[in-house]
N, C-alpha and C positions, 0 to 999 in steps of 0.2 A: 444202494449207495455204498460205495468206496472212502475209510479213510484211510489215508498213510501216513504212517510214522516216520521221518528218517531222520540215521542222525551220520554228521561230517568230519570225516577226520585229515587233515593235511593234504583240502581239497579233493577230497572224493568220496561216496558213500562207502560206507563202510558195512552198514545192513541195509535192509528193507523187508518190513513185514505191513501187513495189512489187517483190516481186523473188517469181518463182514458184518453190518447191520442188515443188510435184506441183500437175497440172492438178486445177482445181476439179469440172470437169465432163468426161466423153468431148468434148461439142460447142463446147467455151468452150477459147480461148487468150488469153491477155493479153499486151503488151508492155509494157514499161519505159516509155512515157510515160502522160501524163492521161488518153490514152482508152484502151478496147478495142474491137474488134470479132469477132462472130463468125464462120463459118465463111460464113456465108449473106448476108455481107457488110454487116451492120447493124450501125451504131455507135452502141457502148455508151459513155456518159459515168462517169467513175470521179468519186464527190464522197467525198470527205473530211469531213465535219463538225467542227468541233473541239472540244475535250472540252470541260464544263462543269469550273470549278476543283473540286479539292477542297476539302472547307472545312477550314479551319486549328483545329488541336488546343487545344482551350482546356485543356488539362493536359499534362504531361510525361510520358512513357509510365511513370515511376516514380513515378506518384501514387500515391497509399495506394488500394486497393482498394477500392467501396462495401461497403453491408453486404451486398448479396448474396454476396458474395465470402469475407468475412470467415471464416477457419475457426473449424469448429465443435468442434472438441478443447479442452477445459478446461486451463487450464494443469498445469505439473506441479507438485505439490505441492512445499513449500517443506522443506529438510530439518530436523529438529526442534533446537529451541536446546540447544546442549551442559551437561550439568549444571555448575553453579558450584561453583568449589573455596571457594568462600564458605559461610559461615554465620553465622546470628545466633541466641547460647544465652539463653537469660532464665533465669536460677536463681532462684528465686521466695523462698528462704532468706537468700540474701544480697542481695534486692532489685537485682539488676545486670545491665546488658544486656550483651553480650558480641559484638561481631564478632571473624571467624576466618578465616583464610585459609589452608588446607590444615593445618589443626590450628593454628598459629601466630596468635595476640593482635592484632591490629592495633589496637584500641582496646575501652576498658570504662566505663559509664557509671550514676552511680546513676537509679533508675525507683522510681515509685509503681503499685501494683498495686490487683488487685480484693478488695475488702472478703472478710470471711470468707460472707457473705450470698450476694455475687457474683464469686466468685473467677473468676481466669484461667485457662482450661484448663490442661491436663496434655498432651502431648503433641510430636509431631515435625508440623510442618505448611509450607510454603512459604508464602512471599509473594506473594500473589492479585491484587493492586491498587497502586499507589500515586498517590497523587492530591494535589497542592497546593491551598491552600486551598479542605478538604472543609468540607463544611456538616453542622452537628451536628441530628440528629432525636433527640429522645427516645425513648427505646425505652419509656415508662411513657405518653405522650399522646398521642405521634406527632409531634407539632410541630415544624418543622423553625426551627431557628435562624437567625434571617438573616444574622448576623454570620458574616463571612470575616478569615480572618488572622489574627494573631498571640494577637489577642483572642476568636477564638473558643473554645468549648469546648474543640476539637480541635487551638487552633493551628495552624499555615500547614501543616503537613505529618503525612501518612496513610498508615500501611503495612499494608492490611489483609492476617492470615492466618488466622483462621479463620470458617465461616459457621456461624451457630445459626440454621435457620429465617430469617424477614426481617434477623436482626443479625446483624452483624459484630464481631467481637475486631480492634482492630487497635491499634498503638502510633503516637502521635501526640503533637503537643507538648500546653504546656499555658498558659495564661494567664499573664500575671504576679502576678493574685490569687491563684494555688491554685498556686505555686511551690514553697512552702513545702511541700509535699507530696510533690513528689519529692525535694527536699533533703531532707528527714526520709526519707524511703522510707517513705514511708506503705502502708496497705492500705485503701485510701478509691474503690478507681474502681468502675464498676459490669464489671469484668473486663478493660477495657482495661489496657495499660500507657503510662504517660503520662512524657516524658521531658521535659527542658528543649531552650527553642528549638534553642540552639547545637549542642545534642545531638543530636537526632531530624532537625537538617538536613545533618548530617555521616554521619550512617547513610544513608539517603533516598540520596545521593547515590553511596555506596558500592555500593549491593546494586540489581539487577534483582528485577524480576517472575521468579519461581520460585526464589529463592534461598529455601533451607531456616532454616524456626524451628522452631528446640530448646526447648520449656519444660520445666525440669524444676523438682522440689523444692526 
C-alpha cells in the first residue's frame, strides 16, 4: 500500500514524497525521494499529476431533496374537529332562532319561515356551509341572481343545513324590502329561514361549520 503526502504552492506541487508500508511488488523497492529504481538497476521516475479541482456545490447539503427523493407516505390524517357545545334551535311556533352554549342562551332572534306550501324541515341537522355574499338561484327557473350583498335575495350572509336533492335550506339575511317579514315573523319563505342583517351577522360569526340545528315545532 501507497500513501502520499503532497503539499501546494501557487497552484502546483511543489514536492512529493511517499512513505511505504508494504512493498508493492517482490521486485520493486522505493525510496523517500522523486525517483525509484529497481533491483536491476533501472530508473524509474515517480510523476505525481495534480488533481483536477472539484466542482463547487451549487446547493448546501440541506437542500430540500428533488422529487425523486421525496417520500412517498401520505400524510397522517388530521384528527377530527371536536363537537361544539354550541347550538342553534329554530322553534318554528314562536318563529325564533335560538343560540346555546352548553344549554345556556347566549342570544335569541325573531325569523320568517317557510310558507305552509313550503315549510322548513323538521329536524336535528348541522351547519354544512357558510358563505358571504351567496348568490340566489331560483329553485322554480334556475336563474341565478346576480345581485351580491345586502340586497340580495339572500343578504350578505348564508348558513346552509340541510340538502333536498340540488336545494338547500339555509338561514340567511334578508333585503330591506322584505324586512318587514321577519319583524312580523312571517311564514312567506320558500323553507328557508330568513333573519335580519344585524341578526344573521352576529350568528354567522358565532357558530362553525358542524355546529348542530335543532328545528323543532
Amino acid at each position: 500500500m501507497v500513501s502520499w503526502s503532497l503539499s501546494r504552492r501557487c497552484g502546483s506541487f511543489r514536492s512529493v514524497s511517499s512513505a511505504i508500508s508494504k512493498p508493492l511488488m517482490p521486485n520493486w523497492s522505493i525510496d523517500l525521494g522523486p525517483h525509484a529504481m529497481n533491483r536491476a538497476g533501472m530508473l524509474i521516475s515517480l510523476v505525481a499529476l495534480p488533481l483536477a479541482p472539484l466542482p463547487l456545490a451549487t446547493a448546501p447539503l440541506w437542500a430540500a431533496p428533488g422529487p425523486a427523493s421525496q417520500p412517498t407516505s401520505q400524510p397522517a390524517p388530521q384528527p377530527a374537529p371536536q363537537p361544539s357545545s354550541r347550538e342553534i334551535v329554530l322553534q318554528l311556533g314562536r318563529r325564533t332562532i335560538s343560540l346555546r352554549d352548553n344549554g345556556k342562551l347566549i342570544s335569541s332572534w325573531p325569523v320568517a319561515i317557510g310558507s305552509p306550501g313550503t315549510p322548513t324541515p323538521l329536524g336535528r341537522f348541522v351547519v354544512q356551509n357558510k358563505v358571504i355574499n351567496p348568490k340566489y338561484q331560483s329553485t322554480k327557473s334556475g336563474k341565478i341572481n346576480s345581485t351580491v350583498g345586502p340586497n340580495s335575495p339572500l343578504g350578505d350572509r348564508w348558513l346552509g343545513f340541510q340538502q333536498s336533492g340540488p336545494n338547500q335550506y339555509g338561514i340567511h339575511g334578508t333585503p330591506a324590502a322584505w324586512s318587514w317579514t321577519v319583524s312580523s315573523r312571517s311564514p312567506v319563505t320558500n323553507g328557508c329561514v330568513r333573519m335580519l342583517h344585524e341578526h344573521v351577522r352576529k350568528l354567522f360569526d358565532l357558530v362553525e361549520v358542524g355546529t348542530p340545528v335543532i328545528v323543532q315545532r
